[in-house]
C-alpha positions as CSV (number, residue, x, y, z in Angstrom):
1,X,29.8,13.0,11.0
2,X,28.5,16.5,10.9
3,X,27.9,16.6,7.3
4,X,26.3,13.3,7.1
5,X,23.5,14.5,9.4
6,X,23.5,18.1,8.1
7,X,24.0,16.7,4.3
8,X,21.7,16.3,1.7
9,X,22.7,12.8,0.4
10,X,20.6,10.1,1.8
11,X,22.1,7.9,4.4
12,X,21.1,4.8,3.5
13,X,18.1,4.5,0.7
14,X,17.9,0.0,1.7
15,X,17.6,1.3,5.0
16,X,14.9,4.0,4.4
17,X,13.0,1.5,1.6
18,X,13.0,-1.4,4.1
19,X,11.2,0.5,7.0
20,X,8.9,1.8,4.4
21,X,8.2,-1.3,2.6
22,X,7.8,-3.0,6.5
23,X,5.2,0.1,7.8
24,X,3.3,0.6,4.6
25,X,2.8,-3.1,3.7
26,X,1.9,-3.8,7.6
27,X,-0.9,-1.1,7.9
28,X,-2.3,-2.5,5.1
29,X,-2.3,-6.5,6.3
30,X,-3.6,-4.5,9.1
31,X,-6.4,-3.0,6.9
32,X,-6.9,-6.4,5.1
33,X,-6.8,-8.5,8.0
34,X,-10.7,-8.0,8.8
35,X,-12.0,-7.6,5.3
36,X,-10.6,-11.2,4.9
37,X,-11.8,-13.4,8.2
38,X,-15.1,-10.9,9.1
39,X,-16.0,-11.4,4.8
40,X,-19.9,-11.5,5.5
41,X,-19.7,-8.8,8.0
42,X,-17.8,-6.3,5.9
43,X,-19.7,-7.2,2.9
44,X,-22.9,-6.1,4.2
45,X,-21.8,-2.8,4.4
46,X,-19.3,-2.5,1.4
47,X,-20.5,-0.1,-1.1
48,X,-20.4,-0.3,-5.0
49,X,-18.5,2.5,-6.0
50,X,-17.6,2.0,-9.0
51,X,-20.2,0.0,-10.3
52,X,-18.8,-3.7,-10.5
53,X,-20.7,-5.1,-7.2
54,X,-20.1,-5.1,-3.9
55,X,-18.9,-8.6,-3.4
56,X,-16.4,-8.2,-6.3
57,X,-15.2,-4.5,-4.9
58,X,-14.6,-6.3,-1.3
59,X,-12.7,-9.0,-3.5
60,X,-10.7,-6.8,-5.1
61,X,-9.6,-4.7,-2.1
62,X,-8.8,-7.7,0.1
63,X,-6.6,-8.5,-2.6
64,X,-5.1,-5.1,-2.3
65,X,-4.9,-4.4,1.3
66,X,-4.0,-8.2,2.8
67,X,-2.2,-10.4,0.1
68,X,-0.5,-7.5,-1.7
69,X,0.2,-5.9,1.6
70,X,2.2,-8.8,2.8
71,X,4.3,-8.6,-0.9
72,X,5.6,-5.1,-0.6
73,X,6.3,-5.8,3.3
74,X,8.7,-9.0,2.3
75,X,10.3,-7.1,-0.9
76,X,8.0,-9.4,-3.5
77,X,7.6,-8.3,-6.9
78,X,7.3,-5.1,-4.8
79,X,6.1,-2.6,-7.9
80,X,3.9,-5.0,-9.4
81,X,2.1,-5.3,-6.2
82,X,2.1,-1.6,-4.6
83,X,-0.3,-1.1,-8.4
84,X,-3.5,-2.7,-7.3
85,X,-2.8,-0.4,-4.0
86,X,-2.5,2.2,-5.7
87,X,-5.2,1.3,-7.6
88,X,-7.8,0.9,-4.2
89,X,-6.5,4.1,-2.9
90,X,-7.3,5.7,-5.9
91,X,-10.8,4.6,-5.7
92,X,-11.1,5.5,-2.2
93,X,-9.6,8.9,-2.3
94,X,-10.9,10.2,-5.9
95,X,-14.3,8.5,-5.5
96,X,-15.5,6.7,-2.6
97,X,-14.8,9.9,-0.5
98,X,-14.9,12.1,-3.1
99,X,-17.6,14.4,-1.1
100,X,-15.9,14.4,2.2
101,X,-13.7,16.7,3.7
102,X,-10.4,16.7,3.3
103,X,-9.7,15.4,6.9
104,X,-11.9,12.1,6.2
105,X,-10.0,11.1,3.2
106,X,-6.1,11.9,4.7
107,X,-5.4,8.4,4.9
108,X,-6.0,7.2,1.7
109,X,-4.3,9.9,0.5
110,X,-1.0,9.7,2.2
111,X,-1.3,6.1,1.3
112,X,-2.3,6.5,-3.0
113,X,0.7,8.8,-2.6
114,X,3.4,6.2,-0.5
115,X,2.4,4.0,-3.3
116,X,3.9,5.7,-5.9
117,X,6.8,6.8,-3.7
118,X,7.3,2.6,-3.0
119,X,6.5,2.3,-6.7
120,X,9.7,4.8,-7.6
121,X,12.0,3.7,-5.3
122,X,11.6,0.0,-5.5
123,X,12.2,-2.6,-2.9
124,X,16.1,-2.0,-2.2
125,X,18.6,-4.4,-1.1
126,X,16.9,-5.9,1.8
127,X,13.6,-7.4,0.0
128,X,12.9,-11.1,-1.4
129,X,13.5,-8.5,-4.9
130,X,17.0,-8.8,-4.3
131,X,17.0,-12.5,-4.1
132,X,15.3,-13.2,-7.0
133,X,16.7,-10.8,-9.5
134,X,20.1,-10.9,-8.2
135,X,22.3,-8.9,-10.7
């Protein structure tokens, strides 16, 4: 048991992808959830940061944070939908804040970089993934 804990092989990677899929993909329904049903209210203060509007912008991110949210939490076609994540946070972190300290723009940037840690490891065993494209 000893060298289990004190070991440097994981313990269980399903485990480990499961409760990151869960937490990552729930903060960002969490995120997405007001965008979504407060629409009007957030879009009077969304900004156009990269120049496409701010209606399509709010689209987009919704589309992001809520819908794709709920995909990597259930395992769906979990590293085609962490892109358009990774995608918003890249946007946030590289543009929207790009003049505000480092301690404004932490989130986005631990999330842009859980996305591409989701994105490596995949969805594991314990996702819809594993369902569908059952080996």
């Amino acid at each position: 048991m000893k060298d289990k804990i004190l070991g440097i092989q994981p313990l269980n990677t399903d485990i480990a992808a499961l409760l990151l899929r869960l937490t990552f993909g729930g903060l960002f329904v969490y995120h997405g959830f007001p965008k979504l049903f407060e629409f009007d209210q957030a879009l009077a203060v969304f900004p156009d940061v990269i120049g496409i509007g701010s209606k399509t912008s709010l689209i987009l991110v919704i589309f992001a944070e809520f819908f794709c949210g709920f995909f990597v939490a259930f395992g769906l076609l979990t590293r085609l939908t962490v892109i358009p994540i990774f995608i918003t946070m890249t946007v946030a972190f590289f543009i929207a804040h790009a003049n505000d300290p480092f301690q404004m723009k932490m989130l986005p940037f631990l999330y842009w970089l859980l996305s591409y840690v989701i994105f490596a490891l995949g969805s594991g065993k314990y996702s819809i993934d594993r369902l569908i494209f059952k080996k």
